[in-house]
N, CA, C and O atoms as a GROMACS GRO file, in nm:
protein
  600
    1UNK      N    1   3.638   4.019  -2.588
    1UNK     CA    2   3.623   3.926  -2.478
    1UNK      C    3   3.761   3.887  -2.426
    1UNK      O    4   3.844   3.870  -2.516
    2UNK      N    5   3.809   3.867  -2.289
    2UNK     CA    6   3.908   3.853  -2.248
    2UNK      C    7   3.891   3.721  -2.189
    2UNK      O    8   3.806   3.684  -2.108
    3UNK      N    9   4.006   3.642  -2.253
    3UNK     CA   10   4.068   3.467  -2.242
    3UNK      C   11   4.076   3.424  -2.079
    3UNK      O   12   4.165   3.459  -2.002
    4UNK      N   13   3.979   3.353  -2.050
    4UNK     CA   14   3.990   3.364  -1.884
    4UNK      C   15   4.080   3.199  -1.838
    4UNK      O   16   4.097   3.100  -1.909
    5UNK      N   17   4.114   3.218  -1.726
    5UNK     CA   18   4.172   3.059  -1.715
    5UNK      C   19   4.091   2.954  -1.689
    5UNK      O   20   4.121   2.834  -1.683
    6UNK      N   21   3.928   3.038  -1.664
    6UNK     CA   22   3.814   2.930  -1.685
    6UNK      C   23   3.784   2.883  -1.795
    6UNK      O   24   3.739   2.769  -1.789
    7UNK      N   25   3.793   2.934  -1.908
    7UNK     CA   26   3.765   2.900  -2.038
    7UNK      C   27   3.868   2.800  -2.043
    7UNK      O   28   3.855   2.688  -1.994
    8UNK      N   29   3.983   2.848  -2.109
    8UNK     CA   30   4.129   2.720  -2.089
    8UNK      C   31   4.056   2.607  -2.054
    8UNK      O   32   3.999   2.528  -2.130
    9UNK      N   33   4.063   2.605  -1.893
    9UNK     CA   34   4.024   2.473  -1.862
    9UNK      C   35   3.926   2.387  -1.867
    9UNK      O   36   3.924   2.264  -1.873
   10UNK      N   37   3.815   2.495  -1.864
   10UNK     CA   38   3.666   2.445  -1.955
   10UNK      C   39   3.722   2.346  -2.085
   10UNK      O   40   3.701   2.230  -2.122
   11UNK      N   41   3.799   2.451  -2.127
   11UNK     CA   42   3.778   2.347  -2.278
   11UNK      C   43   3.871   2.270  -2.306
   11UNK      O   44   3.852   2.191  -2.399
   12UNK      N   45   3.968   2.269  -2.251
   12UNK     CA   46   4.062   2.111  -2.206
   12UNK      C   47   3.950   1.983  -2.158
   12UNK      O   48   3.935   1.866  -2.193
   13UNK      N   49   3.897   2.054  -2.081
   13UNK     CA   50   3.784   1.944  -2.020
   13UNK      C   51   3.736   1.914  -2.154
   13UNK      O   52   3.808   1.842  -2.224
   14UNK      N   53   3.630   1.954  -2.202
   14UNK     CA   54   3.547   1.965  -2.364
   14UNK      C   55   3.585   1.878  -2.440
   14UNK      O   56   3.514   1.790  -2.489
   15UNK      N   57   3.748   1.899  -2.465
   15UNK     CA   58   3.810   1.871  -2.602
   15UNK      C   59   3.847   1.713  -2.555
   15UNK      O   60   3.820   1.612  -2.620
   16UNK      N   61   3.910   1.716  -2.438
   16UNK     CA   62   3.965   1.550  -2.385
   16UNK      C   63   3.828   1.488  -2.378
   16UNK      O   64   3.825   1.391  -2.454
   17UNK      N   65   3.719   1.506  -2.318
   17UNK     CA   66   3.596   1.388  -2.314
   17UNK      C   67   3.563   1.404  -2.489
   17UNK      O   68   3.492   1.316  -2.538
   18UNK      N   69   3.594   1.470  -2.542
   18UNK     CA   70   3.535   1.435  -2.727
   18UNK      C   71   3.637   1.320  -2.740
   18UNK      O   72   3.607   1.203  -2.763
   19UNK      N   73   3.761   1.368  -2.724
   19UNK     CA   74   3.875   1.285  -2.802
   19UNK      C   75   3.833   1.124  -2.721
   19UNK      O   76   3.834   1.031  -2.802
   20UNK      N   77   3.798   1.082  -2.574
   20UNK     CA   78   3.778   0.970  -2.496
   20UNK      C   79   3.650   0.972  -2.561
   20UNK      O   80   3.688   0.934  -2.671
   21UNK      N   81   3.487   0.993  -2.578
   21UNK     CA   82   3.432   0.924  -2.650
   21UNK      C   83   3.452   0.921  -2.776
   21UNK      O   84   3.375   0.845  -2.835
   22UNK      N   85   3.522   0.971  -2.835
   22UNK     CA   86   3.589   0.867  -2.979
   22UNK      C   87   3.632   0.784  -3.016
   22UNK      O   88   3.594   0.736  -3.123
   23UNK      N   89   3.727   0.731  -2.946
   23UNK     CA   90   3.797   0.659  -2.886
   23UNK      C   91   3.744   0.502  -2.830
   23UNK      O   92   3.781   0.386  -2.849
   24UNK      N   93   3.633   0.573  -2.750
   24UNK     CA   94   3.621   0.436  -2.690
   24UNK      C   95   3.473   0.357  -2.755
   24UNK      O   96   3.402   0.269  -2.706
   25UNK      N   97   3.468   0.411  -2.850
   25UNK     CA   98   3.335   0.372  -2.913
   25UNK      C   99   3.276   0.265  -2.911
   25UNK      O  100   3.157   0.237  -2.896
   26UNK      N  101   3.400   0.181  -2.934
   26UNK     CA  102   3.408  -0.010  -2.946
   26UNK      C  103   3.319  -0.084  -2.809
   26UNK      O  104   3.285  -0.202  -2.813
   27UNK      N  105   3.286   0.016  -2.679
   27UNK     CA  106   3.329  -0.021  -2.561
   27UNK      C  107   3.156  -0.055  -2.584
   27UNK      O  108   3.086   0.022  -2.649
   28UNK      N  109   3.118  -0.145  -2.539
   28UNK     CA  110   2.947  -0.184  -2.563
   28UNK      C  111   2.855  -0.090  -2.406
   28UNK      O  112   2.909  -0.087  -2.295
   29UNK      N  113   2.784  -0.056  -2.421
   29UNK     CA  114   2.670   0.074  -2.294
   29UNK      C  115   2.601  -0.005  -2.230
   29UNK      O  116   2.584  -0.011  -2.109
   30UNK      N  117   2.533  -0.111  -2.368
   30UNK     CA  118   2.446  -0.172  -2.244
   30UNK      C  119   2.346  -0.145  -2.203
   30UNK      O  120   2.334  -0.065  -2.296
   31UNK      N  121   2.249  -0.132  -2.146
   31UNK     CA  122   2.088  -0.144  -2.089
   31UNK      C  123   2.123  -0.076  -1.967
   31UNK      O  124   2.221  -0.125  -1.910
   32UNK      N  125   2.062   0.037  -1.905
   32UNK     CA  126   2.022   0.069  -1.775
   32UNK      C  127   2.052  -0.008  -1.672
   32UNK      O  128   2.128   0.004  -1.577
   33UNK      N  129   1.926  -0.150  -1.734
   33UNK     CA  130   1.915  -0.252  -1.619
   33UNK      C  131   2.028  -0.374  -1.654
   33UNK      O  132   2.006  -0.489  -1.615
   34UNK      N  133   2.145  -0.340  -1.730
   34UNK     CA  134   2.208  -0.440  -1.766
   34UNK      C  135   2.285  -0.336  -1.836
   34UNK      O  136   2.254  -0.300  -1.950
   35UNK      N  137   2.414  -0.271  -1.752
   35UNK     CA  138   2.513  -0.199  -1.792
   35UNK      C  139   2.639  -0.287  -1.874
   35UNK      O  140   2.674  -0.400  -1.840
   36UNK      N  141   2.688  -0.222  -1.969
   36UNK     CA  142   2.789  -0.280  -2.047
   36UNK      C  143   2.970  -0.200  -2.018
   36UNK      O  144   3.021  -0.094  -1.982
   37UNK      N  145   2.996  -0.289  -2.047
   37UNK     CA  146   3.134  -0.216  -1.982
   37UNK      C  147   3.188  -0.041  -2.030
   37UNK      O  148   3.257   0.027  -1.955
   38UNK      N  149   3.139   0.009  -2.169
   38UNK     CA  150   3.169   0.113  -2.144
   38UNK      C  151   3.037   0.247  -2.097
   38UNK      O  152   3.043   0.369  -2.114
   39UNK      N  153   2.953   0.183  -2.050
   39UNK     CA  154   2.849   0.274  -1.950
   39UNK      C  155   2.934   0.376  -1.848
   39UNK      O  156   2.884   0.488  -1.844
   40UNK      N  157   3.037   0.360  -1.778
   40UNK     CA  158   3.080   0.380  -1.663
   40UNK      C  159   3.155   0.509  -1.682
   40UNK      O  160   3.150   0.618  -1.625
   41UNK      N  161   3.247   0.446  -1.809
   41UNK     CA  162   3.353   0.581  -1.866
   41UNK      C  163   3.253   0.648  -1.952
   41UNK      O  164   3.212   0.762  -1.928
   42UNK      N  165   3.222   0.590  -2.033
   42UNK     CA  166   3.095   0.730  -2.072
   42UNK      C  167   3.037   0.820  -2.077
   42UNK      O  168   3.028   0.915  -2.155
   43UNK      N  169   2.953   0.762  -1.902
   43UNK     CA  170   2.914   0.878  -1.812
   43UNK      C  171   3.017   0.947  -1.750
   43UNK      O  172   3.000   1.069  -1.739
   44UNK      N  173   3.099   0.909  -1.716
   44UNK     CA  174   3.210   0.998  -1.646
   44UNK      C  175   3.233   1.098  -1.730
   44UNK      O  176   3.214   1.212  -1.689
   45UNK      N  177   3.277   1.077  -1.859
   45UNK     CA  178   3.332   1.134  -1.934
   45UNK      C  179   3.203   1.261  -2.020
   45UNK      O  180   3.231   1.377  -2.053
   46UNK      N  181   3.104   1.210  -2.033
   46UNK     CA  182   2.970   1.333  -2.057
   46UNK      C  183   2.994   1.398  -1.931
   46UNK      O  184   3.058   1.498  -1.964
   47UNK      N  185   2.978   1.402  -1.787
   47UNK     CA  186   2.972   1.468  -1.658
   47UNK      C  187   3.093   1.535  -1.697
   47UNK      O  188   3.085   1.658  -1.687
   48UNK      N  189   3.190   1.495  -1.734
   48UNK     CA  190   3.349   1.566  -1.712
   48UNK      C  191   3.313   1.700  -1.826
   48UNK      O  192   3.364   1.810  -1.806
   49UNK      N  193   3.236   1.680  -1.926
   49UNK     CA  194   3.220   1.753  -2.028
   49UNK      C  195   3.155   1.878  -2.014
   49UNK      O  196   3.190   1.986  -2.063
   50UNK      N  197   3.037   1.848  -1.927
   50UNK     CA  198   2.911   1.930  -1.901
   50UNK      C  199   2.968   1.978  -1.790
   50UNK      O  200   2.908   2.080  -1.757
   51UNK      N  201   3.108   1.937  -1.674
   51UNK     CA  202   3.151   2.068  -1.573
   51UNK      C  203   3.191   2.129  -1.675
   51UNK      O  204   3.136   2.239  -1.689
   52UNK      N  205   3.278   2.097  -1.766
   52UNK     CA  206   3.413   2.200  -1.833
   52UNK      C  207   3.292   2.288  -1.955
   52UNK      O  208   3.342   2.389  -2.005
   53UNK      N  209   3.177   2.263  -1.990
   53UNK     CA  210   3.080   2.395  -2.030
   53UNK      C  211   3.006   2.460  -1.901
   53UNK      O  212   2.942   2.564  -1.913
   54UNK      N  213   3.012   2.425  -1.836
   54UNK     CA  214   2.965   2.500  -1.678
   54UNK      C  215   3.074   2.586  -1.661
   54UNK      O  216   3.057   2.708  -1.656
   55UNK      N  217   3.195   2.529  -1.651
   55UNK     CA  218   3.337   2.645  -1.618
   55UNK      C  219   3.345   2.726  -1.727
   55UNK      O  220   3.401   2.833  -1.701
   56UNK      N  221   3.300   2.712  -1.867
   56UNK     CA  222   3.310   2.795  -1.974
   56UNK      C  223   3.203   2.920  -1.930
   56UNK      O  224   3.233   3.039  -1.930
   57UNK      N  225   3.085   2.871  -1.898
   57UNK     CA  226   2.989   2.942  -1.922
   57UNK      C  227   3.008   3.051  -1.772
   57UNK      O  228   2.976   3.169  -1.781
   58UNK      N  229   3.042   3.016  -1.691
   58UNK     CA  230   3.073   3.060  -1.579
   58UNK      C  231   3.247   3.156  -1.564
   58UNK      O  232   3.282   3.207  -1.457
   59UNK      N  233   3.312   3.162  -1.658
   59UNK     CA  234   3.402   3.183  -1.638
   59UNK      C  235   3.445   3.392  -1.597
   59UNK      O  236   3.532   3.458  -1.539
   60UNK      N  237   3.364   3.408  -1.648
   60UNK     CA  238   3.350   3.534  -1.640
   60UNK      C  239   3.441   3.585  -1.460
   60UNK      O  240   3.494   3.690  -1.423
   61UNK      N  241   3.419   3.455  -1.392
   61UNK     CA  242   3.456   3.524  -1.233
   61UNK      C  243   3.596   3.465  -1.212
   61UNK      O  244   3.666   3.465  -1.111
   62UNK      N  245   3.615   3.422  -1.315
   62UNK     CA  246   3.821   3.384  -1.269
   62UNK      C  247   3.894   3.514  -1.363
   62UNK      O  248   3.857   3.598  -1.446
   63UNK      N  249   4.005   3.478  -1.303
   63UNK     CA  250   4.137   3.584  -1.367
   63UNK      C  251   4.147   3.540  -1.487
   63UNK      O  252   4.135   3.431  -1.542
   64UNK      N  253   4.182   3.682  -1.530
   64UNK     CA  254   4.216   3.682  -1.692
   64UNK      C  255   4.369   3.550  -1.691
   64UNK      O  256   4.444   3.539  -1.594
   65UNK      N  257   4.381   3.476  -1.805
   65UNK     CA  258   4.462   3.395  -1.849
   65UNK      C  259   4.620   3.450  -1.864
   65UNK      O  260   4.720   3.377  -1.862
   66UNK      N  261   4.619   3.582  -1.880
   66UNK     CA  262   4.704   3.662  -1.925
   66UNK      C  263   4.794   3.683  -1.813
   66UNK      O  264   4.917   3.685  -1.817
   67UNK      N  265   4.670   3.708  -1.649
   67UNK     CA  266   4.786   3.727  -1.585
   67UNK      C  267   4.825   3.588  -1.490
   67UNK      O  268   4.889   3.599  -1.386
   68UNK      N  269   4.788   3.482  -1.531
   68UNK     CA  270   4.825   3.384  -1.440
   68UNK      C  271   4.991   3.380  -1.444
   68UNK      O  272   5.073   3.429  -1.522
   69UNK      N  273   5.004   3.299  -1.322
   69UNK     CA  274   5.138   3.362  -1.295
   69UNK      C  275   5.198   3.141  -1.270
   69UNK      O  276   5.164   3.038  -1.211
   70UNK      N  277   5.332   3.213  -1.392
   70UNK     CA  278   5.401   3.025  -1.402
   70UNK      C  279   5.513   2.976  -1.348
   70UNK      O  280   5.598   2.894  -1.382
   71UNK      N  281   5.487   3.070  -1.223
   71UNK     CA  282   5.597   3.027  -1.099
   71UNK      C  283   5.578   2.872  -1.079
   71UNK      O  284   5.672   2.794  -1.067
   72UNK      N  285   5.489   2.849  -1.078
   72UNK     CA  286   5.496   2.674  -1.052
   72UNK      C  287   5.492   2.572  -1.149
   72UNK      O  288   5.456   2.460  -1.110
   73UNK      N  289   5.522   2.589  -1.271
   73UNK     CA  290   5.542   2.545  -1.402
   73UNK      C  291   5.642   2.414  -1.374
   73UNK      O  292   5.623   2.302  -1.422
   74UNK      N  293   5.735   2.443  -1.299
   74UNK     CA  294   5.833   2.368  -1.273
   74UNK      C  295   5.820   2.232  -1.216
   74UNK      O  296   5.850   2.121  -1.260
   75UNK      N  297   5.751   2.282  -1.073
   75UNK     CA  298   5.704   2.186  -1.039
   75UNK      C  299   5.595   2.083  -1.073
   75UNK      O  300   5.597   1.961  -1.064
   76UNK      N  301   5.473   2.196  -1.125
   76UNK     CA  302   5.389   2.091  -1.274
   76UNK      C  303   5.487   1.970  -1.344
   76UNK      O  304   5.456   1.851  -1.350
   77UNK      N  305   5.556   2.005  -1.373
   77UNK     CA  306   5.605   1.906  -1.538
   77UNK      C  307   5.712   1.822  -1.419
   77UNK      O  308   5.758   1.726  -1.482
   78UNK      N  309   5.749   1.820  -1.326
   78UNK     CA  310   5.826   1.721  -1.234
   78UNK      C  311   5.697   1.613  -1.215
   78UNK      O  312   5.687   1.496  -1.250
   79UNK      N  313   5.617   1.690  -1.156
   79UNK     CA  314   5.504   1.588  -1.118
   79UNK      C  315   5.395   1.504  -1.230
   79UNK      O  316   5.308   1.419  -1.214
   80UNK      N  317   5.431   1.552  -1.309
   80UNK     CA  318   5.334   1.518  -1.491
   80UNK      C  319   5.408   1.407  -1.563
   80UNK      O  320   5.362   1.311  -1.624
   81UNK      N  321   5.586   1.456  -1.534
   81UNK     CA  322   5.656   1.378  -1.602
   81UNK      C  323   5.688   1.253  -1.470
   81UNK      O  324   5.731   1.151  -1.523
   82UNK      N  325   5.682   1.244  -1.369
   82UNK     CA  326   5.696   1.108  -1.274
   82UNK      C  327   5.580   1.034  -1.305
   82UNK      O  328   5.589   0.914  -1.327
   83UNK      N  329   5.471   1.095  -1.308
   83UNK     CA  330   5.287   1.030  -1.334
   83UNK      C  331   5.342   0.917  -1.446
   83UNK      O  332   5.341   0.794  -1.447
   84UNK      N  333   5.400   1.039  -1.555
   84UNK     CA  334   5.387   0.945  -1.680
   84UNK      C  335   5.533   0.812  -1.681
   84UNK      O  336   5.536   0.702  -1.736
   85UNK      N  337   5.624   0.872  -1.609
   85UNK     CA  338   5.744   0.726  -1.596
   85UNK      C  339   5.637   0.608  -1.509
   85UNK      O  340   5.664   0.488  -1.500
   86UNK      N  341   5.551   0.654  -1.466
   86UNK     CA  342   5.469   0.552  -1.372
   86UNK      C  343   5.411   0.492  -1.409
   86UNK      O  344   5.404   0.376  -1.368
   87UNK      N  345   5.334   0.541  -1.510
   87UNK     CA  346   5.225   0.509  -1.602
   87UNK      C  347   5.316   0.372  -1.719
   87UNK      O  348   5.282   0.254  -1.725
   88UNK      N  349   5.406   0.422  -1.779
   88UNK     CA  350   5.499   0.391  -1.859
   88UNK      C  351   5.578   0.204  -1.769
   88UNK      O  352   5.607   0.097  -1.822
   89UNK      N  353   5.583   0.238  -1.660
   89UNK     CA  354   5.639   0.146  -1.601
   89UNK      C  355   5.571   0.089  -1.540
   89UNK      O  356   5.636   0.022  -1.459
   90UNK      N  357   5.462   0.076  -1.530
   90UNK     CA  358   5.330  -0.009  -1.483
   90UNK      C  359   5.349  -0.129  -1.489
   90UNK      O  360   5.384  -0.189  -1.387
   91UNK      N  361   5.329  -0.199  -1.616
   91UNK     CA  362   5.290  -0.332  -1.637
   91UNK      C  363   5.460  -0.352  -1.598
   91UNK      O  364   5.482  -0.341  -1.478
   92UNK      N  365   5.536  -0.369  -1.652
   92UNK     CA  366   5.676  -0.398  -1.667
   92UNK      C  367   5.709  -0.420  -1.501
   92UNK      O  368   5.735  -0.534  -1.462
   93UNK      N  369   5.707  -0.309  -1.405
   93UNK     CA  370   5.746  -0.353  -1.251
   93UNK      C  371   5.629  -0.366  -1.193
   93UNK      O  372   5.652  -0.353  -1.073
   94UNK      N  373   5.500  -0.386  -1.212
   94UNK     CA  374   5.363  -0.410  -1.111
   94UNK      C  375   5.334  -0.289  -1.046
   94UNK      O  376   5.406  -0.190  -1.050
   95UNK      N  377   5.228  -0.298  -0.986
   95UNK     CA  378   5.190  -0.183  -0.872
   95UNK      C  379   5.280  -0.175  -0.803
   95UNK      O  380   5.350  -0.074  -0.815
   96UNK      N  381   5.325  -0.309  -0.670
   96UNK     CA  382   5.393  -0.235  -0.590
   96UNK      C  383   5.509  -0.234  -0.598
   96UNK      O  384   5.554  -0.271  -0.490
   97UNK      N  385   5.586  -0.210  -0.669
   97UNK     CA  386   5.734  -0.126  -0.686
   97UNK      C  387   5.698   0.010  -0.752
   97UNK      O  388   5.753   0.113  -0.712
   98UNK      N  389   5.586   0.013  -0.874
   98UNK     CA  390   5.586   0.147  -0.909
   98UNK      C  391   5.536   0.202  -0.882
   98UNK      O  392   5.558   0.318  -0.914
   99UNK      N  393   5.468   0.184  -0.831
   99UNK     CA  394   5.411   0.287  -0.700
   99UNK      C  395   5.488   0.332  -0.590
   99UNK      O  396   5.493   0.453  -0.566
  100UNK      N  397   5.553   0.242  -0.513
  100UNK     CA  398   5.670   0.298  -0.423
  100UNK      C  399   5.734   0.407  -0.479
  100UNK      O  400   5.718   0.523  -0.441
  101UNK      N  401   5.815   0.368  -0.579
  101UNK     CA  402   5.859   0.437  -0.650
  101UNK      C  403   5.863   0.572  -0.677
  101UNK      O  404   5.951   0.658  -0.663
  102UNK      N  405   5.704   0.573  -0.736
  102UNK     CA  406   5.635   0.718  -0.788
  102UNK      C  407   5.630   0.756  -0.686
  102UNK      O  408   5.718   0.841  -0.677
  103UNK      N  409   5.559   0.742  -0.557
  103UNK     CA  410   5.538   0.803  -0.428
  103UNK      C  411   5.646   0.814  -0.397
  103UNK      O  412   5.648   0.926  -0.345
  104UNK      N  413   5.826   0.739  -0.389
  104UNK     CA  414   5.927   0.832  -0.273
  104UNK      C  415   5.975   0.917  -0.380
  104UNK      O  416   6.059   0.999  -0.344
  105UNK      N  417   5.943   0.918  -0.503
  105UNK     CA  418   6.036   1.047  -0.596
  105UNK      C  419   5.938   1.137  -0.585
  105UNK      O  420   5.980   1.251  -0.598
  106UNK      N  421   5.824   1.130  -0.565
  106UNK     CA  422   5.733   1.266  -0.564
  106UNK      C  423   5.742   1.332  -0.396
  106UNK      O  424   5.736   1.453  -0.375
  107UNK      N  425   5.755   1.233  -0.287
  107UNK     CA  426   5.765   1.304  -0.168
  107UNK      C  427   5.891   1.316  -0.150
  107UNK      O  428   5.903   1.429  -0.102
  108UNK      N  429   6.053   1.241  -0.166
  108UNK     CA  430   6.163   1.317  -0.176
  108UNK      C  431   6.207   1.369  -0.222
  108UNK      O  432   6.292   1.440  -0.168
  109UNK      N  433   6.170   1.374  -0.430
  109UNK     CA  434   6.229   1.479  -0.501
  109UNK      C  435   6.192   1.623  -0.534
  109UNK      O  436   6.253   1.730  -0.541
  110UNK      N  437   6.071   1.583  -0.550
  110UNK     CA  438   5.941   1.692  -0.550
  110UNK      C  439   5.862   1.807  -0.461
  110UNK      O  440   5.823   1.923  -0.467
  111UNK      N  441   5.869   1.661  -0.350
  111UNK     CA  442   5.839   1.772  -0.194
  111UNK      C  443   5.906   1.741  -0.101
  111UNK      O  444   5.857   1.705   0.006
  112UNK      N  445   6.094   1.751  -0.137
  112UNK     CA  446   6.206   1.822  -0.057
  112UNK      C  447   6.204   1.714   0.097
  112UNK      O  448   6.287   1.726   0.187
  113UNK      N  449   6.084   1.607   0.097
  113UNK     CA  450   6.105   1.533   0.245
  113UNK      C  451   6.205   1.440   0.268
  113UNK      O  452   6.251   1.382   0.170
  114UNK      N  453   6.254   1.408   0.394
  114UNK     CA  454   6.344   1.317   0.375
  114UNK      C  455   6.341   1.205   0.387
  114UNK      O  456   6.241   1.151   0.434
  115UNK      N  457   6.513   1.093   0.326
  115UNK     CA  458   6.436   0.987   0.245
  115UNK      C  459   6.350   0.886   0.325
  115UNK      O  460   6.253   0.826   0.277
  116UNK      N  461   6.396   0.872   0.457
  116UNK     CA  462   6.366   0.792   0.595
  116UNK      C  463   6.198   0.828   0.546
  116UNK      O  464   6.117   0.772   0.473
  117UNK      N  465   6.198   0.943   0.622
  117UNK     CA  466   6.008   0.971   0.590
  117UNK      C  467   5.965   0.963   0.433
  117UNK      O  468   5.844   0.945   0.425
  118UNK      N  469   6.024   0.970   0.316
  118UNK     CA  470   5.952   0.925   0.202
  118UNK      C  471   5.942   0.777   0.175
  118UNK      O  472   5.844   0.712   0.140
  119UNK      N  473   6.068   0.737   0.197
  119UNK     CA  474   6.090   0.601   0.194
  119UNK      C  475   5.957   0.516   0.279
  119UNK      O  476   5.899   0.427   0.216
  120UNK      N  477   5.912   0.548   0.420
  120UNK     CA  478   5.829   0.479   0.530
  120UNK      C  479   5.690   0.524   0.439
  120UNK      O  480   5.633   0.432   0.380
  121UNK      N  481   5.644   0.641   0.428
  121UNK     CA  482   5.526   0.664   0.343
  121UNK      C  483   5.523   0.635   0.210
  121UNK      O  484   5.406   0.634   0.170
  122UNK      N  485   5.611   0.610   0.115
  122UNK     CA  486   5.600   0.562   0.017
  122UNK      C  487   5.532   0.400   0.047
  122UNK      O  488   5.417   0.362   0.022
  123UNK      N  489   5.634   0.330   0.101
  123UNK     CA  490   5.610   0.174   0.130
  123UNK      C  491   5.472   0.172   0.173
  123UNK      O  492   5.390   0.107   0.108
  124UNK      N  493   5.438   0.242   0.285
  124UNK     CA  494   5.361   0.190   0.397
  124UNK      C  495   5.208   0.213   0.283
  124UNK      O  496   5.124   0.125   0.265
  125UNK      N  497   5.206   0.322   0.235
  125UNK     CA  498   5.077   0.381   0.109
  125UNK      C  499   5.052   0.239   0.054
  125UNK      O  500   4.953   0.169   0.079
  126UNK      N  501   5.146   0.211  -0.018
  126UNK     CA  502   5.176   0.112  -0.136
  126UNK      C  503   5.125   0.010  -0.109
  126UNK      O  504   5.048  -0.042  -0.190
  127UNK      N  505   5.161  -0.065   0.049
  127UNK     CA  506   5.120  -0.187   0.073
  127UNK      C  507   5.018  -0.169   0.121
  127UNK      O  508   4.960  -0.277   0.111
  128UNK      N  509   4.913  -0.055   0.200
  128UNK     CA  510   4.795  -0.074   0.234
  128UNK      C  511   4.728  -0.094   0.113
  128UNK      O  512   4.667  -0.200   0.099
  129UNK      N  513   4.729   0.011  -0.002
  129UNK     CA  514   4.678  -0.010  -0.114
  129UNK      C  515   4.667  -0.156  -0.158
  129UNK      O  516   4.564  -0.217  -0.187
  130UNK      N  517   4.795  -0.199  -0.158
  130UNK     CA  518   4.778  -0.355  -0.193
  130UNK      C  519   4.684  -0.467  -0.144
  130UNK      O  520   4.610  -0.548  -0.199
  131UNK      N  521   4.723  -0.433   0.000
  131UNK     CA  522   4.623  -0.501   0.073
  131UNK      C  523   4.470  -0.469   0.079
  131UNK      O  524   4.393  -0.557   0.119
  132UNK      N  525   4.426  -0.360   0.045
  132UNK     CA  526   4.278  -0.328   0.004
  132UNK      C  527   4.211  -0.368  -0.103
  132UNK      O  528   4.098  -0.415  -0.114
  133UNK      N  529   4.307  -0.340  -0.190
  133UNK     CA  530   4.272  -0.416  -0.324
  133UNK      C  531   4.271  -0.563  -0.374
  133UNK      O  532   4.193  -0.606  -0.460
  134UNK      N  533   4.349  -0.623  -0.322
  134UNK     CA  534   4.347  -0.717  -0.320
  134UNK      C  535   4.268  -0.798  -0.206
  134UNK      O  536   4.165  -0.855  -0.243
  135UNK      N  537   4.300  -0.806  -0.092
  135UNK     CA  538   4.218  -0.918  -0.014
  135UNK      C  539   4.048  -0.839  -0.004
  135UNK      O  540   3.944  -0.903  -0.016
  136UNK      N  541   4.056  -0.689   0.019
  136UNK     CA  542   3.921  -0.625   0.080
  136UNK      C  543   3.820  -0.622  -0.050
  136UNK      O  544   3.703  -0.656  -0.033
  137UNK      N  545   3.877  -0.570  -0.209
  137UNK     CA  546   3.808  -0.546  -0.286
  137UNK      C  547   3.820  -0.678  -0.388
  137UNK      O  548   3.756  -0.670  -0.493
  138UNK      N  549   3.885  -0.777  -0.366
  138UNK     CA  550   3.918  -0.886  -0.469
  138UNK      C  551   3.952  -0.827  -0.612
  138UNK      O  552   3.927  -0.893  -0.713
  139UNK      N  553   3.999  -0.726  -0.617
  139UNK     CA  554   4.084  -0.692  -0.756
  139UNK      C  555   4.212  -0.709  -0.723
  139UNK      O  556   4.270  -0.680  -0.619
  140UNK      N  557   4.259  -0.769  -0.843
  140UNK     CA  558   4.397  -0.846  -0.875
  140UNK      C  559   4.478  -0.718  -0.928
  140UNK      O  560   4.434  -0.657  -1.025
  141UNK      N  561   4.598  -0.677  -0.863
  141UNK     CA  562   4.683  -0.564  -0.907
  141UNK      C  563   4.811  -0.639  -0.982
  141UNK      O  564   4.871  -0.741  -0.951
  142UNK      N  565   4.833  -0.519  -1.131
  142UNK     CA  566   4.976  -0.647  -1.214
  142UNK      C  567   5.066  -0.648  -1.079
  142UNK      O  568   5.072  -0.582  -0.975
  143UNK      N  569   5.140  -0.766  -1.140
  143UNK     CA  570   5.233  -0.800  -1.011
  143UNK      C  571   5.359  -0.745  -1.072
  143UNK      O  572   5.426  -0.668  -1.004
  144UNK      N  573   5.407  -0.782  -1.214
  144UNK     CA  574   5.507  -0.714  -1.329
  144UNK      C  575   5.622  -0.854  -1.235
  144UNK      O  576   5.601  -0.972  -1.205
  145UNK      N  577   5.748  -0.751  -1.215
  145UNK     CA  578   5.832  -0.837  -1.210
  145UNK      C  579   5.827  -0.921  -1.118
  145UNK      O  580   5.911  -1.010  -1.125
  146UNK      N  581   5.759  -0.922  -1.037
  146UNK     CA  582   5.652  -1.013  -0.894
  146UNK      C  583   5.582  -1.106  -0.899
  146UNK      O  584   5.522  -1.146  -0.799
  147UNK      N  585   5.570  -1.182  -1.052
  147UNK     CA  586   5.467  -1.263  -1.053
  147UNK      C  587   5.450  -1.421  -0.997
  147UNK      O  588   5.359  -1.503  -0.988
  148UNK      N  589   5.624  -1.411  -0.960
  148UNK     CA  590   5.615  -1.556  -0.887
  148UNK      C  591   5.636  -1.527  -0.723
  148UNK      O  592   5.721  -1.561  -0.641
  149UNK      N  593   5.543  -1.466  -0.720
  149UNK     CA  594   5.484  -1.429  -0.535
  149UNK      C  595   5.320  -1.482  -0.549
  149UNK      O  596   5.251  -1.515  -0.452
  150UNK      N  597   5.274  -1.481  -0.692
  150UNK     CA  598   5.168  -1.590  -0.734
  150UNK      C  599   5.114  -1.728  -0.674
  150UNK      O  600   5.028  -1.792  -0.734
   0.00000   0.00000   0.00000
């Protein structure tokens, strides 16, 4: 049998929703008619499971694994490793600085734009986001080093 890049990713899918419902076991399900907070990721996470055995079982129609080609490797791990300084720097500077942030190093460092135009779409993203989330959806975003704008 030949290693397809559907399988791979099938079972990345597979293996990450086992390791997340393990994980989140603690999280209470809840009733149908009276969902508990971890109902939500749950299901996401069974659905995420049952594509990645659909892509297994289906894989037969992608390219062999062998010949994928890792010309863009590079740019992967630029964009994997900013996610995770983002992720990492979350609580510490709030949404909107790290988010700016993540957005002008991914559109000026990543995708070569310049800083005028990363800089204006970084900001401009950031603060609609803010403003959606906050006044439209009433979720409270960390503020981090912002909190006396409180």
């Amino acid at each position: 049998m030949t290693l397809r890049t559907d399988h791979v990713a099938g079972g990345i899918f597979v293996v990450f929703g086992a390791i997340v419902l393990l994980i989140s076991g603690d999280l209470p399900v809840g009733r149908l008619s009276m969902p508990g907070a971890g109902m939500m990721p749950k299901l996401a996470t069974a659905l995420m499971m049952l594509f990645g055995l659909a892509l297994i079982a289906r894989a037969g129609e992608s390219a062999p694994f062998a010949e994928l080609p890792w010309s863009d490797l590079k740019h992967a791990a630029l964009v994997a490793a900013i996610a995770a300084a983002a992720v990492a720097l979350y609580e510490r500077l709030g949404f909107l600085i790290t988010m700016a942030l993540m957005l002008f190093a991914l559109t000026a460092g990543v995708e070569r734009k310049t800083w005028w135009h990363a800089a204006l779409f970084s900001i401009g993203v950031t603060i609609l986001t803010y403003l959606l989330f906050t006044f439209a959806l009433k979720t409270p975003l960390e503020l981090g080093v912002l909190r006396f704008l409180q």
